[in-house]
N, C-alpha and C positions, 0 to 999 in steps of 0.2 A: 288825590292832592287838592283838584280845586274843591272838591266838595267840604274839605276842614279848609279850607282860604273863606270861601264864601260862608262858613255853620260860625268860627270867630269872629271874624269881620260882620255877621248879626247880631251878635251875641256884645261887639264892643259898641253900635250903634243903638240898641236896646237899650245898654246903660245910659248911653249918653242923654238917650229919649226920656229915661225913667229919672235921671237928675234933671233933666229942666221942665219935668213935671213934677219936679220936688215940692214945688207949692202948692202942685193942684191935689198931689195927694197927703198932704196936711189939711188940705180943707176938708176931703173925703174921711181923713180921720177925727176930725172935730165932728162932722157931722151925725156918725155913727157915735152917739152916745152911750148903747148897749152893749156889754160886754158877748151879746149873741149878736150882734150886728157885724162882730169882728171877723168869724169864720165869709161869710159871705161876700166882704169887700176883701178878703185874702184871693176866694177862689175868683168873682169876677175879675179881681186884677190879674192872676196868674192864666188866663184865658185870654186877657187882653195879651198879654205879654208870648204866650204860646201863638196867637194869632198874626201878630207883629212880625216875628221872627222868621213862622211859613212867608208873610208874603213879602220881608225883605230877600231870603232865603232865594224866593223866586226872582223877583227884580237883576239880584247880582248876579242868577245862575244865568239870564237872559244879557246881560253886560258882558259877563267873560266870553259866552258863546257868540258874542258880538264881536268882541277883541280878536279871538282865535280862529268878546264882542267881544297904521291901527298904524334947490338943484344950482358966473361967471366968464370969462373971457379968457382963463387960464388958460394954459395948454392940457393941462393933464384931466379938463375937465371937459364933459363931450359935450359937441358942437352941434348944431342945426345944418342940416344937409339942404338939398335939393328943396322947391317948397312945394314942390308937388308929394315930395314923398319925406319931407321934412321932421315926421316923426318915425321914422325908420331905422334911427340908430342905434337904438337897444335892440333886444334880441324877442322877437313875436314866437309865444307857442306853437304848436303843430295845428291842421285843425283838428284833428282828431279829441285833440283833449279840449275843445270847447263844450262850455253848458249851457244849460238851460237858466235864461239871463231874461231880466227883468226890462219891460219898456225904455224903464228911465235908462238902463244900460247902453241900447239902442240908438237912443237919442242923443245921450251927452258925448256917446261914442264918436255921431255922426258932428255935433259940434266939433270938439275935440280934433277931429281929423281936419275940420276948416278952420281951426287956428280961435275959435271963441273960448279960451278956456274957462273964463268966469263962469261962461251959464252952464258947460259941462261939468267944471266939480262940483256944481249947486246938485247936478244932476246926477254926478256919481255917487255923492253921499245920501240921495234917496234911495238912488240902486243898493246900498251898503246895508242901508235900513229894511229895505223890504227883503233883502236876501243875503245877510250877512255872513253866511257860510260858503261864499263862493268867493274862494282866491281872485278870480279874474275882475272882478271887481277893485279890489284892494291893491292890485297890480297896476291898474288902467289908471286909477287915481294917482298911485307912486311916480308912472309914465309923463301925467301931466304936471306932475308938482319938479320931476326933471326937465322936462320942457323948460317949465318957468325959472329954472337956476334953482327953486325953493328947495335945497337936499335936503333939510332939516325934513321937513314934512315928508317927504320922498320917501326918506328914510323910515319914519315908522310907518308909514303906507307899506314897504315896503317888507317891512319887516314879518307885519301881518302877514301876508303873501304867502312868504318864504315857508311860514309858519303852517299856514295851512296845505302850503301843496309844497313839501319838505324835499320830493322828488323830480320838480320839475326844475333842469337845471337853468332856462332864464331866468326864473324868481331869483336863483342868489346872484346871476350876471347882472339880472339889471338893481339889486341893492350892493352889489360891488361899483357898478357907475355910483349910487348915490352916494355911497364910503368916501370913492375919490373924489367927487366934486366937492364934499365937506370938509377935504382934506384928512381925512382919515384910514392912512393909509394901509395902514396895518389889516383893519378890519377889513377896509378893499381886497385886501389879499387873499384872507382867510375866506369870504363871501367866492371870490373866483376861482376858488381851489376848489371850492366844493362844488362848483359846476361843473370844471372838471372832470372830476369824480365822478361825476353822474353823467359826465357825456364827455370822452377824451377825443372828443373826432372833430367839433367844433371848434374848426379854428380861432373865429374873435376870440374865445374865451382863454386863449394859450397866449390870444399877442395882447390882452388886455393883461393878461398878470405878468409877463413882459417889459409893460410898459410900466405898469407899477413898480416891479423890481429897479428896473433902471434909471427910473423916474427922482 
């Protein structure tokens, strides 16, 4: 599927390349005055255009692979605890499933945890960069943008997440927090259900769709 997303979507930036070279190839055709000069500005064009396409082709294969290259004072929206342990109220994976994570990761982690979050998401979107096939990444950023109230952002951070590590049931707990704090309840639901699913033992995840219900 993403391989024809990414072969059309070259194929419609091609064109768009090839009309606003509209003029540069009317000069190219003035210039070849011979009717044997025509074969030659065909094929060097159709080379350019074969070589354009590999390396847009490449660019968006490295974009999606990027995606895949993604938080008020209410009640129903979660709160800041303890400040020693003040981001603890989403749900932390096991360590088991931790990876192999990049400096910046380490780093903005250790901000992050002392309350700096500007220079930490400076620093997790480098971790994102350097290693963007790792969920835990894309989590940690979603983590800080709930911190900050920012759900919007939370949310597609978090969405990523979900996306890449389909099975681990905090990713959809903690973009079911970003759901409710958006106000978005329904979708809240749906994200907490499927934690659930994937782990009916944990209890937050039974009193968070609870609270959403009755909410």
């Amino acid at each position: 599927m993403w391989s024809q997303v990414i072969f059309f979507t070259a194929v419609a930036l091609v064109i768009i390349i090839l009309l606003r070279k509209s003029a540069g190839a009317a000069a190219i055709k003035n210039i070849s005055n011979s009717a044997s000069g025509a074969p030659n500005v065909f094929i060097s064009g159709l080379a350019w255009v074969v070589k354009l396409i590999l390396s847009i082709g490449t660019e968006l294969t490295y974009l999606f692979k990027s995606k895949l290259k993604n938080r008020g004072g209410v009640k129903s929206t979660p709160t800041r605890v303890s400040s020693s342990n003040s981001y603890a109220f989403w749900d932390e994976e096991s360590p088991v499933s931790r990876v192999e994570i990049s400096s910046h990761f380490d780093e903005a982690d250790k901000l992050f945890k002392r309350g700096d979050f500007e220079q930490a998401e400076k620093l997790f979107i480098k971790a994102a960069t350097s290693n963007p096939g790792d969920p835990k990444v894309y989590a940690r950023l979603g983590l800080l943008y709930l911190q900050q109230k920012n759900f919007s952002d939370a949310i597609e951070s978090l969405k990523v997440a979900a996306k890449l590590d389909k099975y681990n049931p905090s990713r959809h707990y903690n973009l079911s927090l970003a759901y409710m704090g958006n106000g978005d309840t329904q979708k809240a639901i749906a994200s907490v259900r499927e934690a659930i699913t994937l782990d009916p033992v944990t209890q937050k995840y039974r009193q968070l769709l609870e609270q959403l219900l009755n909410g």
